[in-house]
C-alpha positions in Angstrom: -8.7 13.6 -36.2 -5.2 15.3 -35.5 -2.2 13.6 -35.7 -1.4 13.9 -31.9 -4.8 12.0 -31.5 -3.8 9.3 -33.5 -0.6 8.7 -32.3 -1.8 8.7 -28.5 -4.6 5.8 -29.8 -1.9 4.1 -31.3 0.4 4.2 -28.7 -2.4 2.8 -26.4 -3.3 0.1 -27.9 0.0 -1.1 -28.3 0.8 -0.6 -24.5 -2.3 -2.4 -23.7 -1.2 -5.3 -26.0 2.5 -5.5 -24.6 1.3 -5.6 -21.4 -1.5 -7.8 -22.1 1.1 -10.6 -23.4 4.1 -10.0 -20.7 1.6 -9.6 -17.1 -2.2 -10.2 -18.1 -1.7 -13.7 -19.9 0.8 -15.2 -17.9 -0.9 -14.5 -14.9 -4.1 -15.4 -16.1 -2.7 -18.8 -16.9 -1.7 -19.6 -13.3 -5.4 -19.7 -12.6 -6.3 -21.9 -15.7 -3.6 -24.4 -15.1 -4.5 -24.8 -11.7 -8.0 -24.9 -11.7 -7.6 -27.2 -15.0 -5.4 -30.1 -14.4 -4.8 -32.6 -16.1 -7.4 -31.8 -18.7 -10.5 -31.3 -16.5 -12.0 -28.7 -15.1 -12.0 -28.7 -11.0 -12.5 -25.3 -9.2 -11.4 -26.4 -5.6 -7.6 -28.2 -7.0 -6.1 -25.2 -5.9 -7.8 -25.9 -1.8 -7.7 -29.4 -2.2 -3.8 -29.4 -3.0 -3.0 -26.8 -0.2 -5.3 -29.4 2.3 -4.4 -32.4 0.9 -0.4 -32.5 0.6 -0.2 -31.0 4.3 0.5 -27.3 2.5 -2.3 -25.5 4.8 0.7 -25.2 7.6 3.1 -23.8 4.7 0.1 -21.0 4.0 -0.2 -20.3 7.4 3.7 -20.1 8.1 3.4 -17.3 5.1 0.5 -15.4 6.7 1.7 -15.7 9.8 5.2 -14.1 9.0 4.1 -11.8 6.8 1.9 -10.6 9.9 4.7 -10.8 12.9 6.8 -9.1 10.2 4.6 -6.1 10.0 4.7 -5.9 14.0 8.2 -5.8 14.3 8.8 -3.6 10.9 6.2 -1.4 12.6 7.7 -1.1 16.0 11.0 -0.2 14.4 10.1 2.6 11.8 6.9 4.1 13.4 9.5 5.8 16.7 12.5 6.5 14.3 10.0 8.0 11.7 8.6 10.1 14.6 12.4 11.1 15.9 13.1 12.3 12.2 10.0 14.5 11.6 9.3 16.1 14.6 13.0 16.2 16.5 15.9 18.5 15.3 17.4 15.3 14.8 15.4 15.0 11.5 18.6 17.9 10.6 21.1 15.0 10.0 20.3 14.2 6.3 22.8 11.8 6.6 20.6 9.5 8.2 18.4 8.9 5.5 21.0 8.1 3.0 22.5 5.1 5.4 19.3 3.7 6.4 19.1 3.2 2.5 21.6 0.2 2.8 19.6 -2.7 4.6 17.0 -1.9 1.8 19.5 -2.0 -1.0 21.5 -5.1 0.3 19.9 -8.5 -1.5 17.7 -10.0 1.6 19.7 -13.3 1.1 23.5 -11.6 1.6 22.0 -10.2 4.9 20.8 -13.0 6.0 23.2 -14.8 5.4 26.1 -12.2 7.4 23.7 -12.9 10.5 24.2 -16.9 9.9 27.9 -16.4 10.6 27.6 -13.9 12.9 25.3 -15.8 15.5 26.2 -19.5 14.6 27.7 -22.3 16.8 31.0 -21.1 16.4 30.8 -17.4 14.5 31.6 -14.5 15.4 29.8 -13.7 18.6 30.8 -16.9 20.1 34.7 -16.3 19.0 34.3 -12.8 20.9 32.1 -14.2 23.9 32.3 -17.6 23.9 29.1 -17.2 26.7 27.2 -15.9 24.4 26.0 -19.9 23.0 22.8 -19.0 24.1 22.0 -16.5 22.5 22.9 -18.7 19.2 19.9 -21.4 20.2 17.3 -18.1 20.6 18.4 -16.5 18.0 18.1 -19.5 15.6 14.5 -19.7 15.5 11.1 -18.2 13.9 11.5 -15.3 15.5 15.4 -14.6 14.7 14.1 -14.5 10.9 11.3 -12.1 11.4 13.7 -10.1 13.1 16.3 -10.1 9.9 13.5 -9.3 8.0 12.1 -6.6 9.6 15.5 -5.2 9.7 15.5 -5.3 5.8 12.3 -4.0 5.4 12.0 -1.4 7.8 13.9 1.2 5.9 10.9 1.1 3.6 8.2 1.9 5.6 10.4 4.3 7.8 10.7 6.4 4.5 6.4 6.3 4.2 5.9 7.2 7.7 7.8 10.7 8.3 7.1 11.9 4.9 3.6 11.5 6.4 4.6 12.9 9.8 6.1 16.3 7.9 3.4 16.8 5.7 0.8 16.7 9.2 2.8 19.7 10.1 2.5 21.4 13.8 -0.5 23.3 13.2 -3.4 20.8 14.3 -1.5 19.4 17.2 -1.5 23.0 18.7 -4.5 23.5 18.0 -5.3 20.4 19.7 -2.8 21.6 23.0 -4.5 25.0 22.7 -7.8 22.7 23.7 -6.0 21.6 26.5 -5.4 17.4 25.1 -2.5 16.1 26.4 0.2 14.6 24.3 -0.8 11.1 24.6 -4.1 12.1 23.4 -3.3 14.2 20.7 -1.0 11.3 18.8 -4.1 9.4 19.2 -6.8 11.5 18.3 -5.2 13.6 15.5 -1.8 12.1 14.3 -2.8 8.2 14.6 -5.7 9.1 12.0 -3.9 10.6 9.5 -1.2 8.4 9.4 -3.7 5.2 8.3 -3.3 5.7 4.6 0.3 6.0 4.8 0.7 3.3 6.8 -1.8 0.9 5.5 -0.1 1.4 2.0 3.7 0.4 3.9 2.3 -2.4 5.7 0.6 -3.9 2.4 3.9 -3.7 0.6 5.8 -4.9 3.8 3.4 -7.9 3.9 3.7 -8.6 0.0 7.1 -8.2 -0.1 7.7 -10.9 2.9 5.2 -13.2 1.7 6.4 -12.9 -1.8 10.7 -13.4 -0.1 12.7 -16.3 -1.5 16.5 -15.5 0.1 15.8 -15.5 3.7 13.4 -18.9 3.6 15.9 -20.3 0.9 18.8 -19.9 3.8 18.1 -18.6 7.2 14.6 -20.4 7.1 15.5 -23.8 5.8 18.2 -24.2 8.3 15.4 -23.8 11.3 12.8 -26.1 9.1 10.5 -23.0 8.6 8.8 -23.6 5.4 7.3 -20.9 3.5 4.8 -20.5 0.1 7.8 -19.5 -1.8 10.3 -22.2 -0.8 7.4 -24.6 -1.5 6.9 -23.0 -5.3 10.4 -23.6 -5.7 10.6 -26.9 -4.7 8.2 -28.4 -7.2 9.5 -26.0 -10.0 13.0 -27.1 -9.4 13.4 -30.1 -8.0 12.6 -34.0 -9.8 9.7 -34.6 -10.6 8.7 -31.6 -11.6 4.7 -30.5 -10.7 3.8 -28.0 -12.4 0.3 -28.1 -11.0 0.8 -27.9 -7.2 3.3 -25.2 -8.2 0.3 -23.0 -9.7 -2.2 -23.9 -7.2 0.2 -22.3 -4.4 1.1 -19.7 -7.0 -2.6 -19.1 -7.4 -3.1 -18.9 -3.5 -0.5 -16.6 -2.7 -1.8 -14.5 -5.4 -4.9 -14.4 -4.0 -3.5 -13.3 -0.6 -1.9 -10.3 -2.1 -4.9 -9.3 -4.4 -7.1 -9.4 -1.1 -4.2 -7.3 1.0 -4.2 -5.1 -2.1 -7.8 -4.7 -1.7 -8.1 -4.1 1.9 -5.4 -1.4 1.6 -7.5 0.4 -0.9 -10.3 0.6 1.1 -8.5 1.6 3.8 -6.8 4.5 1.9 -10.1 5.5 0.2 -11.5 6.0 3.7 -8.7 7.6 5.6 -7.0 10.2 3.0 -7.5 13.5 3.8 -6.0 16.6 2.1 -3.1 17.8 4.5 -1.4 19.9 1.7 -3.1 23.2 0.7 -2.4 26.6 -0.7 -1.4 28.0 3.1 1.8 27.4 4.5 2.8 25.4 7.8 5.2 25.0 9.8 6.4 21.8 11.4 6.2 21.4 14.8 9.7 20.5 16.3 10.2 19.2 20.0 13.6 19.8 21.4 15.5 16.6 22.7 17.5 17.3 26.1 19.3 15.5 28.7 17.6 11.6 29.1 15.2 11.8 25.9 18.3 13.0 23.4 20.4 10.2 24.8 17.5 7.5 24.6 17.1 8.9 20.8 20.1 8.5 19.5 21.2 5.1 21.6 17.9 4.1 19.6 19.7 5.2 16.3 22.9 3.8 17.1 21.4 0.2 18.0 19.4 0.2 14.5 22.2 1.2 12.3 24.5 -1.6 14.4 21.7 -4.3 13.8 20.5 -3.5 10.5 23.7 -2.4 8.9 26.9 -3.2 11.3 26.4 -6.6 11.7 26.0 -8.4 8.4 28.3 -5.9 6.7 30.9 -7.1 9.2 30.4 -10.6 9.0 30.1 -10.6 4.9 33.7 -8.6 4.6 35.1 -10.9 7.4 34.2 -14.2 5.6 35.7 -13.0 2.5 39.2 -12.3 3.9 39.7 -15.6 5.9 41.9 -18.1 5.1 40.6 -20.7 7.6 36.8 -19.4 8.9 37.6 -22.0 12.0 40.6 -19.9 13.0 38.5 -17.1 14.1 39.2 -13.3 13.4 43.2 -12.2 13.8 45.8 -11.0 11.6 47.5 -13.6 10.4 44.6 -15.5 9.0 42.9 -12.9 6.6 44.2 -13.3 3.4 42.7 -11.3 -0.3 43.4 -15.1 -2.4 39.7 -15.7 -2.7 39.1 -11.9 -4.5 42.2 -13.6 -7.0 40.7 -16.7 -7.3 37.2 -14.6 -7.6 38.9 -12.0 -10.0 41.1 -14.4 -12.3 40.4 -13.9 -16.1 38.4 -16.7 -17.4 36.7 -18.5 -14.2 33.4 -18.9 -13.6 33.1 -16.1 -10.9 34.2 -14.0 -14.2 31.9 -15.1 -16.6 28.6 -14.7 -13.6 30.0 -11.5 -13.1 29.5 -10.9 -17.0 26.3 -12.5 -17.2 24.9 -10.5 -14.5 26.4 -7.0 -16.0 25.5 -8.0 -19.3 21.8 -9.3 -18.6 21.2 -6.3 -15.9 22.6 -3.9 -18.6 20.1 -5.1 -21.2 17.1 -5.6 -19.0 17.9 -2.3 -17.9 17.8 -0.3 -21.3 14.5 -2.4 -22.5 12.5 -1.7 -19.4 13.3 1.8 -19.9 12.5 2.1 -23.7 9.1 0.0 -23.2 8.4 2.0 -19.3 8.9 5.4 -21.0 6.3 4.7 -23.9 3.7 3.2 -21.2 4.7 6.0 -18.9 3.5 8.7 -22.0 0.7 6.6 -22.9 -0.9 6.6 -19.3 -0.4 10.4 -19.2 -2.4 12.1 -16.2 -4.5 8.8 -16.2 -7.7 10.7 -17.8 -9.3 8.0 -19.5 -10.2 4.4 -18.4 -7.9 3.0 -21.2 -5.0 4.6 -19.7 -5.8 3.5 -16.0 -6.1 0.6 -17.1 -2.5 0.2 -18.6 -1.4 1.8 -15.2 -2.6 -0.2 -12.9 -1.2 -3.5 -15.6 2.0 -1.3 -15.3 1.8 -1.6 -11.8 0.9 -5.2 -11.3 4.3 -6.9 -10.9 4.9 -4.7 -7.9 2.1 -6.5 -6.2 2.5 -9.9 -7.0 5.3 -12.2 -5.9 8.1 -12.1 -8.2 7.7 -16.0 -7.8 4.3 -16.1 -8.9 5.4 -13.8 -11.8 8.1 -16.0 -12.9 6.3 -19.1 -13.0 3.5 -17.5 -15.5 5.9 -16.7 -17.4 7.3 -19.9 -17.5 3.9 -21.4 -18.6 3.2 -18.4 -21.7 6.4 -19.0 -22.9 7.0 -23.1 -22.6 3.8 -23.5 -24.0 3.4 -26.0 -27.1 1.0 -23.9 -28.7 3.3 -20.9 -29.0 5.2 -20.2 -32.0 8.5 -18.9 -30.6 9.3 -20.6 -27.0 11.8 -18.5 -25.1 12.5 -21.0 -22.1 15.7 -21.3 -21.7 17.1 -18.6 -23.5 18.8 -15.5 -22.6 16.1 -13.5 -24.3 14.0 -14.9 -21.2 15.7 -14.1 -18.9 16.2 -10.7 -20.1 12.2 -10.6 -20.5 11.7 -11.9 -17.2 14.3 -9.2 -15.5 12.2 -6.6 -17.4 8.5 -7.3 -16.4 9.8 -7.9 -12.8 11.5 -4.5 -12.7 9.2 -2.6 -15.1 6.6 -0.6 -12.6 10.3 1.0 -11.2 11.0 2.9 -14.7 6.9 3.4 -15.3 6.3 5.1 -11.9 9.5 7.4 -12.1 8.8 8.5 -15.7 5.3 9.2 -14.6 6.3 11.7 -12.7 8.7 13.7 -14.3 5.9 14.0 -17.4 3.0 14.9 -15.1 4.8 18.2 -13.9 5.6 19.3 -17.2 3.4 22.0 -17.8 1.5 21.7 -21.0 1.7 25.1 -22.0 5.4 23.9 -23.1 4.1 21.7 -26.0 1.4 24.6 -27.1 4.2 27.0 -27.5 5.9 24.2 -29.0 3.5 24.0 -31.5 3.0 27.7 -31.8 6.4 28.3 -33.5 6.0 25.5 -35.8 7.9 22.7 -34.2 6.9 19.1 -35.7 5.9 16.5 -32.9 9.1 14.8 -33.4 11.0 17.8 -33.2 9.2 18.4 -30.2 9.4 15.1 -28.5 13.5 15.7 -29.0 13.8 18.7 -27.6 11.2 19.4 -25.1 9.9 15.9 -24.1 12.9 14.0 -23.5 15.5 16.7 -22.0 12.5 16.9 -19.2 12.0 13.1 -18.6 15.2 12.3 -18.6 15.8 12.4 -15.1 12.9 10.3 -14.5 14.3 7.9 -17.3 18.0 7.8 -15.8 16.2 7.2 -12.2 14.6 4.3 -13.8 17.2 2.6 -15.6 19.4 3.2 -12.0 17.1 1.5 -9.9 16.7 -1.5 -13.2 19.9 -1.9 -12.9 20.4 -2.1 -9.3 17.8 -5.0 -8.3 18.3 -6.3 -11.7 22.6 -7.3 -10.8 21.2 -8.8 -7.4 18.2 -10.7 -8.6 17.8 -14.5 -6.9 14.7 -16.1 -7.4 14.2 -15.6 -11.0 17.4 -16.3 -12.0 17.1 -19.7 -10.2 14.0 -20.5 -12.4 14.7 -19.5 -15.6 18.8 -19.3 -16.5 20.0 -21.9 -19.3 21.8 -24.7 -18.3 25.6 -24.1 -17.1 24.7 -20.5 -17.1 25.6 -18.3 -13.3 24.9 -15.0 -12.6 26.4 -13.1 -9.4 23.8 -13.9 -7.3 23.0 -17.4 -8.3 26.7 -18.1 -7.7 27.0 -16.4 -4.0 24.1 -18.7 -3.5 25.7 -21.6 -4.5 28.8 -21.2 -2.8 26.9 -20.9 0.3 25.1 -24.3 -0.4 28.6 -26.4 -1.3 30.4 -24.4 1.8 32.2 -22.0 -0.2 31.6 -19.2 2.0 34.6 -17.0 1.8 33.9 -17.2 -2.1 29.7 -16.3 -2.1 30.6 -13.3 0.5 33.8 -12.1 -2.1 31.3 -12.5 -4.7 28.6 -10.5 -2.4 31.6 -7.3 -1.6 32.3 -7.4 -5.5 28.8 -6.7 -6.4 27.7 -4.7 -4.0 30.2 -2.5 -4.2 30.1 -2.8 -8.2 26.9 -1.5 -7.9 27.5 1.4 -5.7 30.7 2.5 -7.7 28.3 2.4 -10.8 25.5 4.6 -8.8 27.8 7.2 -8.0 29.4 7.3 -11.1 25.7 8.2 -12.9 24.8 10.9 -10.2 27.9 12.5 -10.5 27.5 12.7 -14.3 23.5 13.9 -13.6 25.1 16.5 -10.9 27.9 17.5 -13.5 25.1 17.7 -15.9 22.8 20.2 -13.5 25.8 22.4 -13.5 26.3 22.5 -16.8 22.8 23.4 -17.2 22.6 26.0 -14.7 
């Protein structure tokens, strides 16, 4: 047996172990604790917990957002998606890289600017004091799908005219040459071969609302709309702590999500078809004149103002005002709370540092361990390796809720030699398996369109595999591996509902803090705190792509 051999078996089996010990166990142990409490063996706990303590309405308020959510997330990407890919306004690039902001912003921050924006007395109501209304409807179930689906719809947006493009115009003139009419062709040809596209954005739309913590934890809670995750948190955080109705939810809401993985699998198996081949197409575009380019881009302008205007404006607003009753004019915006926020030594300083420092670290682990699971999945030939990516992948399905508190259980548990609860190593740990399938999934890619003719000639003049792995490996992955470590980083500085679990005593990060201010009516402070790291974060971004451009440059 060669030496490559050996090292890919090696490097298997060690992926398979890491990732047996950071997702397998703890997830595993969800189901065991809940369907073994207190020392006995009971199969229906989990049911008889979620009927018994009234928590059937709380699973049904999750199901039931997680399915209005998909509507309304559907009913805002699906025409914009269209208007993008077959419209010369698909031309303004531009577009894209805003409607990356709602996506990017923590859901908590957002929904939080809409809480002063549309409350007694905010913003609206300063501006048109008629408007009190609008307050009352918009406080209510449907106000938080709606901030939701503003969050989320970038997402699924992205999905859908990828798909659109990649149709092309061909079929749908073929279809006109056959004499179908519009309406009929989007329904006969398009609809059909958008299914797998969009059944895989609606599953992660559902997951991801299902599996939400911010907007429950603040928009939700002030309406008394109670959710799986608010629940989990409850008995996790608050006296007495029950550990077992915390895992029999966790264990229902993982269900959920394996079933909506399941269905969307089925679904995609079914529907795929091959739309990409050796032939060139050509996309058909319509042109947009007189009423129909107006009602496109009004359309545009409305989304950007909802999902982007508004709780940008409110945030930066609340963070320069001296007195938030005094309303919006000159002489009450003030920058003392970005001193107070800033000032050497405080305790918006040291969350700051935490967050950098923890983010930092979580970052560069994820993307030393995601790089070597990335290499030992390969092309995904065997079953070993699909195995260890579809592990990889596994935290990107479940809640990061449901994640957290296995983790909790592995590593609190008596029987374990080393107990990282409340440490900072756990924390780091828990940052990395949360953000893991990020680095895994970019790497992925860069290796599998590396030709492997590059190692055989590698090979050929004599180069060692370590030799080769420096200079032919790496240089190509790195992209993939800076991607990685970006996007880490970026969720990692913004992180809520883990950080609420599982930080040490006394110990703050950014977003931990903004949420606290919000809770003890700080909320000039949480909303500096939200500019600072937001815009932290962006600074940082640039900063990288500039180096990778610089870098291209140089290369070329």
């Amino acid at each position: 047996m060669d030496n490559n051999r050996i090292f890919r078996r090696v490097g298997v089996i060690l992926a398979l172990f890491l990732l047996t010990i950071s997702i397998g166990v703890p997830l595993l142990l969800i189901f065991w604790q809940s369907v073994y409490p207190d020392g006995q063996w009971d199969w229906m706990a989990p049911i008889r917990t979620i009927t018994g303590h009234h928590l059937s309405g709380v699973l049904l308020n999750s199901v039931w957002l997680g399915i209005c959510v998909v509507a309304v997330t559907t009913l805002l990407a699906l025409p914009l998606a269209w208007m993008m890919a077959k419209t010369r306004m698909g031309e303004h690039r531009w577009v894209d890289v805003i409607l990356m902001i709602p996506f990017m912003t923590p859901p908590y921050i957002g929904s939080m600017g809409w809480i002063l924006f549309m409350q007694k007395g905010g913003y609206l109501q300063q501006w048109l004091p008629s408007s009190a209304g609008w307050s009352e409807l918009f406080f209510s179930f449907w106000g938080m799908v709606l901030i939701m689906s503003l969050h989320l719809f970038p997402f699924l947006y992205l999905l859908l005219r990828d798909a659109l493009i990649r149709i092309g115009g061909n079929l749908e003139e073929a279809g006109a040459v056959h004499g179908a009419r519009a309406g009929y062709r989007f329904r006969r040809i398009i609809l059909p071969l958008l299914l797998s596209s969009y059944g895989m954005g609606i599953m992660l739309v559902f997951v991801k609302t299902i599996a939400e913590f911010g907007t429950p934890a603040t928009f939700g809670r002030k309406i008394g709309y109670y959710v799986m995750t608010s629940e989990i948190h409850k008995y996790i955080s608050s006296w007495p702590i029950d550990f077992g109705k915390a895992t029999s939810l966790a264990s229902v809401l993982l269900s959920v999500c394996l079933v909506m993985w399941y269905m969307q699998s089925a679904m995609s198996r079914k529907f795929t078809y091959r739309l990409v081949g050796g032939k060139g197409q050509r996309s058909k575009r319509y042109s947009l004149r007189g009423g129909a380019g107006w009602l496109c881009g009004v359309y545009l302008a409305i989304l950007l103002i909802l999902s982007i205007g508004i709780p940008y404006f409110s945030i930066i607003a609340a963070s320069t005002m001296k007195l938030r009753g005094s309303g919006i004019a000159f002489d009450n915006l003030t920058l003392d709370h970005y001193k107070e926020l800033l000032s050497w030594g405080s305790v918006s300083m040291k969350a700051i540092g935490n967050s950098l420092g923890l983010s930092l670290a979580a970052s560069t682990v994820a993307v030393i361990i995601g790089t070597g699971f990335a290499l030992a999945i390969g092309r995904s030939s065997s079953f070993m390796q699909r195995v260890i990516d579809l592990f990889s992948l596994l935290p990107n399905t479940v809640p990061g809720i449901v994640m957290v508190v296995g983790l909790i259980l592995f590593w609190n548990s008596p029987w374990m030699p080393v107990t990282l609860y409340n440490t900072y190593g756990m924390v780091v740990l828990t940052y990395v398996v949360l953000f893991l399938p990020y680095t895994v999934q970019y790497v992925k890619s860069s290796f599998t369109q590396i030709d492997g003719t590059l190692f055989q000639a590698g090979q050929v003049f004599g180069g060692k595999p370590l030799y080769i792995l420096r200079r032919i490996l790496i240089p190509l992955i790195l992209p993939g591996m800076l991607a990685g470590w970006m996007m880490t980083f970026t969720i990692a500085t913004r992180e809520l509902v883990g950080s609420l679990l599982i930080l040490p005593p006394s110990m703050q990060t950014s977003a931990t803090y903004i949420f606290a201010q919000f809770e003890q009516g700080q909320v000039s402070l949480g909303m500096a705190m939200a500019v600072v790291t937001v815009g932290m974060t962006v600074l940082m971004l640039l900063g990288i792509e500039l180096l990778n451009s610089k870098r291209k440059w140089n290369a070329s």
